[in-house]
N, C-alpha and C positions, 0 to 999 in steps of 0.2 A: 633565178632561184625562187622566187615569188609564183612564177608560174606553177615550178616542182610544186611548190610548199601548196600552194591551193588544188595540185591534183592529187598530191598525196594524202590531203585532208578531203576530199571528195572519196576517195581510195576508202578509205579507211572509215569512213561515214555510212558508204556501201556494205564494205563486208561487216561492219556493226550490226547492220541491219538484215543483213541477209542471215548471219547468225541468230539474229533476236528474229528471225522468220521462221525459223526452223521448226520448230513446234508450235506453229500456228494455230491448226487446225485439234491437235493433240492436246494443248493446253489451253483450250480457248478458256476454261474453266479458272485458270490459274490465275490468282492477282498479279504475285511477283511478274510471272510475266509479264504479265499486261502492263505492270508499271515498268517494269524493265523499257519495255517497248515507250512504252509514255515518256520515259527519261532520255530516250534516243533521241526523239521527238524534239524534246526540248532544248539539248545541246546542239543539234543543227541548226535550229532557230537560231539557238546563239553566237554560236559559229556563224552563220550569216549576218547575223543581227551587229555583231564587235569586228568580225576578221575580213569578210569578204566583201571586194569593192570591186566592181566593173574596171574602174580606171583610176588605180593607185600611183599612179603618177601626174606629179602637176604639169598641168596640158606647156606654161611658162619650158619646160624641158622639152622641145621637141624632138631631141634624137630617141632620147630615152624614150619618151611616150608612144613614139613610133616602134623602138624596141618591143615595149611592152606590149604592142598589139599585136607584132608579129608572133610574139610567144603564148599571148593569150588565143591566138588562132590554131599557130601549131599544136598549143596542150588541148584544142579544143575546150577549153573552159569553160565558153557561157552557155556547149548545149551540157557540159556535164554535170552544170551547176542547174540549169533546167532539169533534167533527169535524175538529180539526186531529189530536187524538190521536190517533185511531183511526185516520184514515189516514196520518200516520207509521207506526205501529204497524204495520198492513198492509203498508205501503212495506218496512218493517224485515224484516219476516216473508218478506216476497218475495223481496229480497237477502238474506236469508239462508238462503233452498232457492237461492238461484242460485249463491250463493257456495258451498251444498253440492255440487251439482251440477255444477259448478265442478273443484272437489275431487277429486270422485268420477269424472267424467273421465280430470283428471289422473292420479290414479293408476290410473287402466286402463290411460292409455298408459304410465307408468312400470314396470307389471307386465307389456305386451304388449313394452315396450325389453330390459327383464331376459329376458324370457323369449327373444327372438331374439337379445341377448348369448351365453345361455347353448346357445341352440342352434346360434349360430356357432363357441364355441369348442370343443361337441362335435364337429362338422363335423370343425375344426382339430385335433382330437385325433385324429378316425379318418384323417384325412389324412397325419397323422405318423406311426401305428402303421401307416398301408398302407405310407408311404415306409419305417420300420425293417424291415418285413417284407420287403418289396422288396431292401432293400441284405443281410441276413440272408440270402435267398434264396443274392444275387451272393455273398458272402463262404461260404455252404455250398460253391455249385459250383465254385470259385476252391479251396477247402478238399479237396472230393473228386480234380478234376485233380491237383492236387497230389502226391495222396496216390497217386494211380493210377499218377503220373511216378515215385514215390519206390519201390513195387512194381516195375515197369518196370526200375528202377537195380537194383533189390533183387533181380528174375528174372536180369539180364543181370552181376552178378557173381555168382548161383551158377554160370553156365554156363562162366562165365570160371574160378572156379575146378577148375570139372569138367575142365576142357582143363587145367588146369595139373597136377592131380591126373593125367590122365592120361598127359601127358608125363614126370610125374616116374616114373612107374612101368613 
Protein backbone atom coordinates (compact mmCIF):
# COMPACT_ATOMS: atom_id res chain seq x y z
CA UNK A 1 0.00 0.00 0.00
CA UNK A 2 2.94 2.40 0.76
CA UNK A 3 4.36 1.62 -2.52
CA UNK A 4 0.68 2.60 -4.24
CA UNK A 5 0.49 5.62 -1.97
CA UNK A 6 4.16 6.91 -3.01
CA UNK A 7 3.47 6.26 -6.75
CA UNK A 8 0.23 7.84 -6.64
CA UNK A 9 1.79 10.83 -5.01
CA UNK A 10 4.67 10.89 -7.61
CA UNK A 11 1.43 10.60 -10.01
CA UNK A 12 -0.07 13.39 -9.18
CA UNK A 13 3.05 15.65 -8.25
CA UNK A 14 3.66 15.12 -12.23
CA UNK A 15 0.55 15.95 -13.64
CA UNK A 16 0.36 19.15 -11.00
CA UNK A 17 3.15 19.99 -12.80
CA UNK A 18 2.60 19.34 -16.15
CA UNK A 19 -0.51 21.40 -15.76
CA UNK A 20 1.29 24.44 -14.02
CA UNK A 21 3.59 23.81 -17.59
CA UNK A 22 0.97 24.51 -19.72
CA UNK A 23 1.24 28.13 -20.28
CA UNK A 24 4.80 28.50 -19.82
CA UNK A 25 5.96 30.05 -22.53
CA UNK A 26 2.46 32.24 -22.70
CA UNK A 27 2.44 33.36 -19.44
CA UNK A 28 5.93 33.76 -18.71
CA UNK A 29 4.75 37.34 -17.81
CA UNK A 30 2.23 36.27 -15.21
CA UNK A 31 3.15 36.28 -11.34
CA UNK A 32 0.32 34.00 -10.27
CA UNK A 33 1.71 31.68 -12.48
CA UNK A 34 4.97 31.76 -11.58
CA UNK A 35 3.99 31.42 -8.02
CA UNK A 36 1.62 28.87 -8.72
CA UNK A 37 4.59 27.07 -10.25
CA UNK A 38 6.84 28.34 -7.10
CA UNK A 39 4.23 26.60 -4.70
CA UNK A 40 4.47 23.36 -6.58
CA UNK A 41 7.86 23.55 -6.05
CA UNK A 42 7.63 23.93 -2.50
CA UNK A 43 5.05 21.23 -1.68
CA UNK A 44 7.36 18.42 -3.40
CA UNK A 45 9.89 19.62 -1.29
CA UNK A 46 7.80 18.96 1.36
CA UNK A 47 6.38 16.02 0.31
CA UNK A 48 9.92 14.59 0.22
CA UNK A 49 11.09 16.53 3.06
CA UNK A 50 8.04 14.75 5.82
CA UNK A 51 6.55 11.62 3.54
CA UNK A 52 9.09 10.11 1.49
CA UNK A 53 11.70 7.52 2.87
CA UNK A 54 13.91 5.00 0.78
CA UNK A 55 13.27 2.47 3.35
CA UNK A 56 10.31 2.80 5.67
CA UNK A 57 10.65 -0.27 7.06
CA UNK A 58 12.82 -1.28 10.15
CA UNK A 59 15.66 -3.17 8.45
CA UNK A 60 14.88 -5.41 12.60
CA UNK A 61 11.58 -6.76 10.14
CA UNK A 62 13.26 -8.78 7.60
CA UNK A 63 10.32 -10.39 5.71
CA UNK A 64 8.71 -7.05 5.49
CA UNK A 65 11.76 -5.15 4.48
CA UNK A 66 12.43 -7.59 1.93
CA UNK A 67 8.56 -7.07 0.97
CA UNK A 68 9.15 -3.59 0.81
CA UNK A 69 12.00 -3.65 -1.71
CA UNK A 70 10.43 -6.01 -3.82
CA UNK A 71 7.50 -3.45 -4.17
CA UNK A 72 9.66 -0.51 -4.22
CA UNK A 73 11.39 -2.13 -7.41
CA UNK A 74 8.18 -3.30 -8.96
CA UNK A 75 6.58 0.44 -8.51
CA UNK A 76 9.85 1.44 -9.80
CA UNK A 77 10.02 4.12 -7.16
CA UNK A 78 13.46 5.47 -6.64
CA UNK A 79 13.92 6.18 -10.62
CA UNK A 80 10.36 7.92 -10.22
CA UNK A 81 11.33 9.71 -7.37
CA UNK A 82 14.60 10.85 -9.34
CA UNK A 83 12.50 12.09 -12.26
CA UNK A 84 9.93 13.86 -10.40
CA UNK A 85 12.91 15.74 -8.81
CA UNK A 86 14.81 16.71 -11.41
CA UNK A 87 12.30 17.96 -13.19
CA UNK A 88 10.71 20.05 -10.42
CA UNK A 89 14.23 21.09 -10.19
CA UNK A 90 14.53 22.09 -13.85
CA UNK A 91 10.80 23.47 -13.65
CA UNK A 92 12.36 25.60 -10.53
CA UNK A 93 15.40 26.72 -12.31
CA UNK A 94 13.37 27.85 -15.17
CA UNK A 95 10.93 30.11 -13.17
CA UNK A 96 13.59 31.24 -11.64
CA UNK A 97 15.56 32.98 -14.93
CA UNK A 98 12.08 33.90 -15.82
CA UNK A 99 11.32 35.52 -12.67
CA UNK A 100 14.87 36.90 -13.28
CA UNK A 101 14.13 38.16 -16.27
CA UNK A 102 11.16 39.28 -15.16
CA UNK A 103 12.97 41.57 -12.79
CA UNK A 104 15.54 42.68 -15.01
CA UNK A 105 12.95 43.93 -17.33
CA UNK A 106 11.20 45.59 -14.88
CA UNK A 107 13.73 47.50 -13.88
CA UNK A 108 14.77 48.84 -17.31
CA UNK A 109 11.59 50.07 -17.54
CA UNK A 110 11.75 51.83 -14.12
CA UNK A 111 15.20 53.25 -15.09
CA UNK A 112 14.03 54.21 -18.84
CA UNK A 113 10.60 56.04 -16.50
CA UNK A 114 13.21 57.79 -14.18
CA UNK A 115 15.12 58.73 -16.80
CA UNK A 116 12.24 60.52 -19.00
CA UNK A 117 11.02 61.86 -15.45
CA UNK A 118 14.10 63.43 -15.20
CA UNK A 119 14.48 64.59 -18.64
CA UNK A 120 10.98 66.12 -18.45
CA UNK A 121 11.63 68.17 -15.61
CA UNK A 122 14.91 69.32 -17.15
CA UNK A 123 12.77 70.37 -20.17
CA UNK A 124 10.55 72.20 -17.37
CA UNK A 125 13.36 73.87 -15.91
CA UNK A 126 14.81 75.24 -19.18
CA UNK A 127 11.18 76.41 -19.92
CA UNK A 128 10.99 78.41 -16.68
CA UNK A 129 14.49 79.91 -16.86
CA UNK A 130 13.57 80.84 -20.92
CA UNK A 131 10.17 82.23 -19.35
CA UNK A 132 12.42 84.40 -16.23
CA UNK A 133 14.59 85.52 -18.95
CA UNK A 134 11.84 86.60 -21.10
CA UNK A 135 9.93 88.61 -18.29
CA UNK A 136 13.73 89.91 -17.12
CA UNK A 137 14.21 91.03 -20.59
CA UNK A 138 10.31 93.10 -20.42
CA UNK A 139 11.24 94.39 -16.85
CA UNK A 140 14.92 95.62 -18.33
CA UNK A 141 13.24 97.55 -21.34
CA UNK A 142 10.16 98.73 -19.13
CA UNK A 143 13.39 99.77 -16.61
CA UNK A 144 15.49 101.55 -19.53
CA UNK A 145 12.09 103.67 -20.84
CA UNK A 146 11.85 104.72 -17.73
CA UNK A 147 14.91 105.80 -17.15
CA UNK A 148 15.07 107.53 -20.57
CA UNK A 149 11.44 109.40 -19.57
CA UNK A 150 13.24 110.40 -16.17
CA UNK A 151 16.54 111.96 -18.34
CA UNK A 152 13.77 113.49 -20.52
CA UNK A 153 12.14 115.28 -17.19
CA UNK A 154 15.67 115.84 -16.07
CA UNK A 155 16.92 117.66 -19.87
CA UNK A 156 13.54 119.54 -19.80
CA UNK A 157 13.85 121.17 -16.14
CA UNK A 158 17.39 122.16 -16.96
CA UNK A 159 16.08 124.10 -19.75
CA UNK A 160 13.20 125.43 -17.65
CA UNK A 161 15.66 126.57 -15.37
CA UNK A 162 17.91 128.10 -17.92
CA UNK A 163 14.77 130.51 -19.02
CA UNK A 164 14.19 131.35 -15.41
CA UNK A 165 17.88 132.19 -14.84
CA UNK A 166 17.67 134.14 -17.74
CA UNK A 167 14.69 136.28 -17.03
CA UNK A 168 15.83 136.81 -13.62
CA UNK A 169 18.86 138.56 -14.97
Amino acid sequence: MLALAYQLAFQQINEERAEALKGLEINRKNDAQIERRNNLYAQASLFNARNYFFNPIQLSRYPTYRCWEDFREAFQLPMKYRETNEQIIQVHSILSHQRQKLEDINRQKEIEEHRKEQQKSEEERQRLDKARLEQQKSKDKLNKKISLFGLFLSFLGLIEVADVMGWIS
